[in-house]
Structures are given as structure tokens and as C-alpha cells.
Backbone bond lengths (Angstrom), bond angles and torsions (degrees), N, CA, C in turn:
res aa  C-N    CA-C-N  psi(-1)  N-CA   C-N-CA  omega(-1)  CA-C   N-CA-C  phi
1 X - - - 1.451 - - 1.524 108.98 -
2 X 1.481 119.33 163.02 1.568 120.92 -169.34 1.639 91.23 -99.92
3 X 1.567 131.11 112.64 1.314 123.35 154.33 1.818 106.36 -100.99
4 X 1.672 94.90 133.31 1.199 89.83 -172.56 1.325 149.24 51.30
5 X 1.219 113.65 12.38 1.608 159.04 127.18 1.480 115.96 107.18
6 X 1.836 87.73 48.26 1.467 110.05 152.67 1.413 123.50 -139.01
7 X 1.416 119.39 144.67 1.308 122.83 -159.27 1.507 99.00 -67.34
8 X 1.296 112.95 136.96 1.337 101.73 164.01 2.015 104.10 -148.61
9 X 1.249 108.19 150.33 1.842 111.65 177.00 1.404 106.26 -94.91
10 X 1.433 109.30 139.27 1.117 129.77 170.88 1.504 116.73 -112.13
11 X 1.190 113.62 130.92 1.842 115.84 -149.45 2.152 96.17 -130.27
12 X 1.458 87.32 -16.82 1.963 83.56 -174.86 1.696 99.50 -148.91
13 X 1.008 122.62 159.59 1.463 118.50 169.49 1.803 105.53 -80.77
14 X 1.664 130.55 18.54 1.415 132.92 163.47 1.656 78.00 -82.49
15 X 1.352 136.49 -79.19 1.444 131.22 172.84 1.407 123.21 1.17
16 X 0.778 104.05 -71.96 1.683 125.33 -159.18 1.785 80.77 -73.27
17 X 1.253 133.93 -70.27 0.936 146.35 -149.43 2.155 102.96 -55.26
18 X 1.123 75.48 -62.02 2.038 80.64 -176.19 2.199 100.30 -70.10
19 X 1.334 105.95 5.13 1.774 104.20 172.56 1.331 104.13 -113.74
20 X 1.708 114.88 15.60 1.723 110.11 166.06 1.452 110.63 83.26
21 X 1.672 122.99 7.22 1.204 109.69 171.85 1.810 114.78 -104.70
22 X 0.988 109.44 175.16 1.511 109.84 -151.73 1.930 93.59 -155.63
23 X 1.224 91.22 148.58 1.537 103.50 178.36 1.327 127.79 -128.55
24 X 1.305 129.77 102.08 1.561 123.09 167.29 1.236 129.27 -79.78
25 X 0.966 131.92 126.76 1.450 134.41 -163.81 1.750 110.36 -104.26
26 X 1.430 121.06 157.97 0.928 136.85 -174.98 1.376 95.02 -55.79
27 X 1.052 124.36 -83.76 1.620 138.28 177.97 1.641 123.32 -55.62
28 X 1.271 126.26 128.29 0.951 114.56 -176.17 1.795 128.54 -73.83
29 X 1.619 121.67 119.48 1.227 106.67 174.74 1.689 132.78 -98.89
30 X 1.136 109.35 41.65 1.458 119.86 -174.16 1.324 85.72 -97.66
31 X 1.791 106.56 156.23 1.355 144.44 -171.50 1.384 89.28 -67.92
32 X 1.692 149.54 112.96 1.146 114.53 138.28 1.682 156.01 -65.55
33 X 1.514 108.12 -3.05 1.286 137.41 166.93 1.743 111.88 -71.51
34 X 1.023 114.64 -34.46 1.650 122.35 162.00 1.268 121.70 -87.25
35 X 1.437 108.78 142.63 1.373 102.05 169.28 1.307 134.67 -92.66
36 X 1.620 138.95 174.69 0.955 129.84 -146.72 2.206 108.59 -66.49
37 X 0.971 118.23 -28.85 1.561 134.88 -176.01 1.729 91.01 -58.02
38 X 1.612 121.28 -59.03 1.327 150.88 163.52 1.468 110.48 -19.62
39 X 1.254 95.80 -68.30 1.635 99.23 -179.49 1.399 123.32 -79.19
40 X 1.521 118.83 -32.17 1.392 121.89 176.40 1.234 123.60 -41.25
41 X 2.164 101.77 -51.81 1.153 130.76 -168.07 1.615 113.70 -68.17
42 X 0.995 121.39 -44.82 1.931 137.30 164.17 1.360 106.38 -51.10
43 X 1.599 117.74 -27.59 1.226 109.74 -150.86 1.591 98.19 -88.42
44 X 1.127 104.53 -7.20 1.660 116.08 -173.85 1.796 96.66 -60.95
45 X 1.797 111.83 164.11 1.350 114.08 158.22 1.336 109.90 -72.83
46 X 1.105 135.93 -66.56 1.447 133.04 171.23 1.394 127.30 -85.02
47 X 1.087 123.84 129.16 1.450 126.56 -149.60 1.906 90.52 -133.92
48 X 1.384 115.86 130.72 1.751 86.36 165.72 1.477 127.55 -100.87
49 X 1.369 109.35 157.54 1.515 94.31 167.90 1.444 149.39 -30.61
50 X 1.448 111.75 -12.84 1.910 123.74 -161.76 1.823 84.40 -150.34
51 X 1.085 111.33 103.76 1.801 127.46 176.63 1.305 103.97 -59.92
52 X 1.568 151.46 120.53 1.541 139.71 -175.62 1.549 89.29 -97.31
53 X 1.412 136.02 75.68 1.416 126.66 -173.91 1.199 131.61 -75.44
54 X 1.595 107.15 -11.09 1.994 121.49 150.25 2.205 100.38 -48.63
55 X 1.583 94.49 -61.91 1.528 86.33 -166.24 1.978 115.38 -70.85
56 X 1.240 97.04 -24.32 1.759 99.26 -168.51 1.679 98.58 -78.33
57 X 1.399 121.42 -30.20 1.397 124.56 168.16 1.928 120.02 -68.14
58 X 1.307 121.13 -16.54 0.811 115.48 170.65 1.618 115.97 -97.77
59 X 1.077 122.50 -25.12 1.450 161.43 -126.89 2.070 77.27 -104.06
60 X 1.519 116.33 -63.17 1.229 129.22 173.24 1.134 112.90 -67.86
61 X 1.291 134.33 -48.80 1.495 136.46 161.93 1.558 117.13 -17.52
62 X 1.652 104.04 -44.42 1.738 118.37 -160.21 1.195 98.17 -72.15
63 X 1.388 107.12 -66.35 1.553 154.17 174.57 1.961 96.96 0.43
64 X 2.074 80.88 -68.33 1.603 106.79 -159.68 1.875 100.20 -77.51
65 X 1.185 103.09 -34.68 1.969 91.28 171.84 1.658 107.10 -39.85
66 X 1.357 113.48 -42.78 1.340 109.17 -165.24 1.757 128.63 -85.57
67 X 1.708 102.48 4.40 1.012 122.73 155.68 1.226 140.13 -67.08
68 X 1.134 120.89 159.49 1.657 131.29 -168.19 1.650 95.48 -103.77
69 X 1.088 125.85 -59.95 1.633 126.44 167.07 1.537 115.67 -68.25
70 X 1.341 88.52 135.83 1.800 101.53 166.33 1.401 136.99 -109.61
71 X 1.097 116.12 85.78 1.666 127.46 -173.13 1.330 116.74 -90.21
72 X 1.259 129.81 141.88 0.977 142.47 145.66 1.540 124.93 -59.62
73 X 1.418 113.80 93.04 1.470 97.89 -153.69 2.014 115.46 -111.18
74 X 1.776 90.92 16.59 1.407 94.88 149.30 1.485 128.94 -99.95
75 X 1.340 115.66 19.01 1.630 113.61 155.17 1.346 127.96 -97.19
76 X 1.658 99.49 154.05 1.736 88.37 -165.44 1.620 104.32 -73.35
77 X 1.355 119.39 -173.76 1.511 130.96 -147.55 1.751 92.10 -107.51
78 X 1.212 108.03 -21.74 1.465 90.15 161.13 1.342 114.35 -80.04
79 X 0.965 153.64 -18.15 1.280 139.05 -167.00 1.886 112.11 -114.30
80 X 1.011 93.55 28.75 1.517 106.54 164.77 1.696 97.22 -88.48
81 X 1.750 108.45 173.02 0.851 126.10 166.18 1.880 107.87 -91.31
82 X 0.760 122.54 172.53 1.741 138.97 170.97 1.384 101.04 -57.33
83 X 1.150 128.35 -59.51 1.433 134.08 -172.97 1.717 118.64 -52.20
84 X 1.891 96.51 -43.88 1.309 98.08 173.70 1.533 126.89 -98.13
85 X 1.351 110.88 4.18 1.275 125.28 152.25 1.515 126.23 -43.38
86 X 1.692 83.12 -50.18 1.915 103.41 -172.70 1.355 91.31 -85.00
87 X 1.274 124.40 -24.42 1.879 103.90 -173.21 1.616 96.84 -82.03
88 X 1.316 148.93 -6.33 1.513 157.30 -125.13 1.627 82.22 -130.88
89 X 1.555 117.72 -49.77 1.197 104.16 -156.89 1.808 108.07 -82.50
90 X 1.541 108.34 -21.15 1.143 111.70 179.98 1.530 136.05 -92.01
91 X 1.945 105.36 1.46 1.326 139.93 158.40 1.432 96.48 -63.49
92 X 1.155 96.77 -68.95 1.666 113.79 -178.37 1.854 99.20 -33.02
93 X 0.959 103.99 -102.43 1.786 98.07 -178.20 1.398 118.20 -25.75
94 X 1.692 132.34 -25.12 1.079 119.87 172.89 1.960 119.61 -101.91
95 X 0.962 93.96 5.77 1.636 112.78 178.70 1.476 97.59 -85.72
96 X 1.423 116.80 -36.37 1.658 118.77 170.86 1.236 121.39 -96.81
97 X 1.809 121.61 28.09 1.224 125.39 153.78 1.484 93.52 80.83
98 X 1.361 163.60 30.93 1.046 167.99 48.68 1.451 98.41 44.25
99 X 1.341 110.71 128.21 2.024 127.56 176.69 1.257 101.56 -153.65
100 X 1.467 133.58 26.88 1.476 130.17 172.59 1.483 106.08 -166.83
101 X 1.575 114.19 91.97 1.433 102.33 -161.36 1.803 88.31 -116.53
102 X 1.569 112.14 145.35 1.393 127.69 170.31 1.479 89.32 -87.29
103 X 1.413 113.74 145.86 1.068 117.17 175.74 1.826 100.26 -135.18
104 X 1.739 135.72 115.15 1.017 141.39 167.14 1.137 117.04 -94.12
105 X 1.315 108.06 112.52 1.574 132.42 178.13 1.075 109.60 32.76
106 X 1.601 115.90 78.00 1.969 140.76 -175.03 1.252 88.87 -72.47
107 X 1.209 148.13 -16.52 1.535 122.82 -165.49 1.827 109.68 -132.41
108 X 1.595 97.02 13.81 1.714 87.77 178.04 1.214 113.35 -72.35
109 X 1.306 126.62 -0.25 1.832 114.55 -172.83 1.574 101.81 -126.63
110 X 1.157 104.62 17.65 1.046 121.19 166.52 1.939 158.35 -82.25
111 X 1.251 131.42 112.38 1.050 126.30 -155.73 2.287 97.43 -66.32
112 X 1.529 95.58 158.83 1.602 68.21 168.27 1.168 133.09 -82.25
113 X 1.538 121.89 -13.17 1.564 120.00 174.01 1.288 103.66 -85.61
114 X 1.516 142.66 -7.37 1.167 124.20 132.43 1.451 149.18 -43.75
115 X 1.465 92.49 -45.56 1.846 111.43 153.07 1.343 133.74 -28.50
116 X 1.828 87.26 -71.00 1.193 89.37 -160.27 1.746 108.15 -81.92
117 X 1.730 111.66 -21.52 1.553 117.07 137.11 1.977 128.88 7.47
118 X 1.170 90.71 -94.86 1.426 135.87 169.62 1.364 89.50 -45.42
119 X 1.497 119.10 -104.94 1.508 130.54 -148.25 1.989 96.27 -61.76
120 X 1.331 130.40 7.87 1.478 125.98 -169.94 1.495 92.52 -102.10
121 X 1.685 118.43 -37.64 1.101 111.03 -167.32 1.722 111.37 -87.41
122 X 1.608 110.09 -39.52 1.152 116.91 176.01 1.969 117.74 -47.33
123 X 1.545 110.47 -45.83 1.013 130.80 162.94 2.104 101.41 -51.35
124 X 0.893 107.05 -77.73 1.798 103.20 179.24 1.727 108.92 -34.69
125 X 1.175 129.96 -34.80 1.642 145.95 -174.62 1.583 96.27 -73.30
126 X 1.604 117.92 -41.73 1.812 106.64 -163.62 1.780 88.84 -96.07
127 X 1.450 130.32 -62.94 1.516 107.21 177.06 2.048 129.09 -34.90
128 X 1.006 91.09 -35.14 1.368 96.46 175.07 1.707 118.55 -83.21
129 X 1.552 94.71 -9.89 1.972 89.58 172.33 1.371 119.82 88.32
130 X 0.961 105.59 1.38 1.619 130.57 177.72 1.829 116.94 -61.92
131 X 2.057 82.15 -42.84 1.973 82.34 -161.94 1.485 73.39 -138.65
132 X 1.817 87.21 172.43 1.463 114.12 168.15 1.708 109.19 -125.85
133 X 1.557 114.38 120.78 1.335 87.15 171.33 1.638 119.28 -146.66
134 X 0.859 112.51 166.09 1.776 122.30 -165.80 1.714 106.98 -123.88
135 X 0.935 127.01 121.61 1.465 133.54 -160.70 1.438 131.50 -138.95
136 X 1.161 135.96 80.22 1.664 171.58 152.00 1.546 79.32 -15.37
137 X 1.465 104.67 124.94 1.385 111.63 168.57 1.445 115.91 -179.37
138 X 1.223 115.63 127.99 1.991 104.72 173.09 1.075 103.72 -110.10
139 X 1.164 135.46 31.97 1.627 139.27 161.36 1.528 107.82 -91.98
140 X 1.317 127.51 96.07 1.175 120.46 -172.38 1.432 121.58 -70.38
141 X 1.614 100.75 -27.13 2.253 105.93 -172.09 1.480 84.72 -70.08
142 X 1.316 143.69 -22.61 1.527 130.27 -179.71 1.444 102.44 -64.15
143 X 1.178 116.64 -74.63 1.496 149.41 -151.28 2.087 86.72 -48.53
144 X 1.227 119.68 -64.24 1.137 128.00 -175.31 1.200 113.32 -56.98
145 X 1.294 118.83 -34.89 1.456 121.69 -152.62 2.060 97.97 -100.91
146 X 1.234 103.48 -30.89 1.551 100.43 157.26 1.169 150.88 -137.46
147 X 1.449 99.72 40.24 1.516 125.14 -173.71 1.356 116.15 -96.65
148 X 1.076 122.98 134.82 1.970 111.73 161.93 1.573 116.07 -88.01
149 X 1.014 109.09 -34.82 1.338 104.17 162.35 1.792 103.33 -137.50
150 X 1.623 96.78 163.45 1.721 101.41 179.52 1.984 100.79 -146.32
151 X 1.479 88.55 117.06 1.727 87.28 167.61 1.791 122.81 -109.50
């Protein structure tokens, strides 16, 4: 595939991962026993042995000013709603430096003012140049309503 408009192969998702692409999955894979600060932090490649959670809590604090979603990210992941699950999972890909995220079917567990939520803000992230994204979906009023192109 051309990233950044050179061909390059991707052989592992460590690949894909250090070329800025990122994956959302249909299903959610965050810890639900942790909370959202919890999962971000694990989600890293290197994680250290002794958590400094004064600095990784502020460290996320910065992080999240510069976000488009607003989470509360000292509750645990079960007790989110669905909506902010999917906004948790897609912090998540950009907390790991992620600028090209596939996204598979972002709105199946989804309410529709959650949807259109989600896919309004994600959409605000690619006009502004922020993100890149590619999006798995058989919901077509989605697909139309925030796609630039659809094949």
C-alpha cells in the first residue's frame, strides 16, 4: 500500500502500527474492569513495571485537551455507555500516534444519536487533516452521509 506516498508492505500489525495505522474493531477490546486512563496506558508498546499515575494522569490530561471527544477517563470501562466505549476505543488509536485508522462497523452497537455522535466528530478530525480514515460498513445513510469517497 502507498503510506504517505510511498509504497510500503505490511507483514504484522507491529508494521502497520510504527506507519501510523490503527484499527477499530467491531467489538470492543478495552479491559472492562479498568478504567479508561487504565486502558490507554497498557495499551502503549512499552509500559513500565511501577505506573507513575500522578505523571501518566496528567500526561493524559494534556493529551485529552486536544481531543474532539470528552471522556471521563477515571471510570471503569464497564460502566460507560456503548457510545463512549467507541469514542475510548478511537482515543485509544490516537493516544498511540495513529493518523490512519480502519474503522469496522463503528456504529453496530450503537444507538443512533450515538452514531451520528461518533461518526460527526470523527468526520470533524478528517476535514480538518487531523485523521485518515477507511470505514467497513453496510449501513449506507452512514457511509453517504460521511464519506468522501465510497467504493
Amino acid at each position: 500500500i502507498l503510506v504517505d506516498g510511498r509504497e510500503v508492505g505490511i507483514a504484522s500489525p507491529k508494521d502497520a502500527s510504527a506507519l501510523g495505522l490503527g484499527m477499530v474493531y467491531q467489538h470492543f477490546t478495552l479491559v472492562p474492569s479498568l478504567t479508561g486512563a487504565e486502558n490507554l496506558v497498557i495499551s502503549r508498546e512499552k509500559v513500565p513495571g511501577i505506573i507513575d499515575w500522578r505523571k501518566e494522569r496528567a500526561a493524559l490530561a494534556q493529551f485529552m485537551e486536544r481531543m474532539p471527544f470528552k471522556l471521563p477517563l477515571d471510570v471503569k470501562v464497564a460502566e460507560l455507555a456503548a457510545g463512549e466505549k467507541q469514542k475510548l476505543e478511537i482515543i485509544k488509536q490516537l493516544y498511540l500516534g495513529r493518523s490512519f485508522l480502519v474503522l469496522d462497523e463503528p456504529t453496530s452497537v450503537l444507538t443512533p444519536g450515538e452514531a451520528q455522535e461518533v461518526l460527526g466528530l470523527v468526520r470533524g478530525m478528517t476535514k480538518a487533516g487531523d485523521l485518515t480514515v477507511l470505514m467497513i460498513s453496510h449501513k449506507f445513510h452512514e457511509v453517504t452521509a460521511f464519506a468522501d469517497d465510497i467504493t
